[in-house]
C-alpha positions as CSV (number, residue, x, y, z in Angstrom):
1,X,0.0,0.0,0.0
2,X,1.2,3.3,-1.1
3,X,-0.2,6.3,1.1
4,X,0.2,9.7,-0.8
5,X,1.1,12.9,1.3
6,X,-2.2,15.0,1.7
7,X,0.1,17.9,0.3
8,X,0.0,16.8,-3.3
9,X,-2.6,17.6,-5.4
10,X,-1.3,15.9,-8.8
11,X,0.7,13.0,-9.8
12,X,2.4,12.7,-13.3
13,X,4.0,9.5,-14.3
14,X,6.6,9.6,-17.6
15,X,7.0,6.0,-18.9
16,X,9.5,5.0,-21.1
17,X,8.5,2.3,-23.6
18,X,10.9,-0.2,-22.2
19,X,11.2,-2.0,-19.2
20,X,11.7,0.2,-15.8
21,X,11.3,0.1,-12.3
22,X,9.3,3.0,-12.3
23,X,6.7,1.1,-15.1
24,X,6.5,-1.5,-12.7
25,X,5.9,0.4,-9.6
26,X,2.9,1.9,-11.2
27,X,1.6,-1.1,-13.0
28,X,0.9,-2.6,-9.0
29,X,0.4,0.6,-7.2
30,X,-2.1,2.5,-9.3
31,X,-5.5,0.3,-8.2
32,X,-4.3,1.0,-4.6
33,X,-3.2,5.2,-5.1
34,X,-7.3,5.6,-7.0
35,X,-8.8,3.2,-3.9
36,X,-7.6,5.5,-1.2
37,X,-7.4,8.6,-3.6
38,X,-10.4,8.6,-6.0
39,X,-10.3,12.2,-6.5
40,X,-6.0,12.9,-6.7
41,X,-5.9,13.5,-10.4
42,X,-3.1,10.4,-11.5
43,X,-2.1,10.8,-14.8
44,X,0.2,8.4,-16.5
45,X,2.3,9.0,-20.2
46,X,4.2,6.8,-21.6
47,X,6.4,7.6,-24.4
48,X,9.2,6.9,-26.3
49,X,12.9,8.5,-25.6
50,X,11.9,10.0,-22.2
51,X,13.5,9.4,-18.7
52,X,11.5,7.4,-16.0
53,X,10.0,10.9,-14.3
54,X,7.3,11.5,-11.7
55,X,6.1,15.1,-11.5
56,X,4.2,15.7,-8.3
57,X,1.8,19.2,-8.1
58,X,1.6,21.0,-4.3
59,X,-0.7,24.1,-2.8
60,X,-0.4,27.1,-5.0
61,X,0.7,25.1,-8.6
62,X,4.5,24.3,-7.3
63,X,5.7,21.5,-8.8
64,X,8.5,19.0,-8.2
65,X,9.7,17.2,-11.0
66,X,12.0,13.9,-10.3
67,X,14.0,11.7,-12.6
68,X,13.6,8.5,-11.3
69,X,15.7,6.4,-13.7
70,X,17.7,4.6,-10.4
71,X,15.0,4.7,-8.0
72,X,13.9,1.8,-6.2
73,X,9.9,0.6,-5.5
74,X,10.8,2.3,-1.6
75,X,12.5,5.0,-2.9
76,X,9.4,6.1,-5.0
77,X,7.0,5.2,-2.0
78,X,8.7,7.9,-0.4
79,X,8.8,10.4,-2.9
80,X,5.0,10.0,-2.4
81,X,5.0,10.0,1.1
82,X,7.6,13.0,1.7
83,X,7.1,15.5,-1.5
């Protein structure tokens, strides 16, 4: 179970075609982020040529925007967690 800090407001996954952690983590943590989030606006892209990214929207539009080509599934649990 993944549980999202109440601060973010938006979540942007950037898949790469291939293979990737970050592909993975999503494939088996999406039904349980929209169960316990059914209104946090999850938005997933896949695309050719780009960098395993998650872009995560705060209060007041900021954004923080991490590569997460190295990251592992508890690394990106917290990146949820702690924006």
């Amino acid at each position: 179970m993944v549980a999202i800090s109440p601060a973010i407001r938006e979540i942007r996954f950037l898949l790469p075609q291939a293979a990737s952690t970050l592909k993975t983590f999503v494939l088996n943590s999406y039904p349980a982020i929209k169960a316990k989030n059914p209104y946090l606006p999850v938005l997933i892209r896949e695309a050719q040529g780009v960098k395993p990214t998650v872009v995560v929207r705060l209060d007041k539009g900021v954004e923080i925007k991490k590569h997460v080509a190295d990251f592992t599934d508890a690394e990106l649990k917290h990146l949820l967690q702690n924006p």
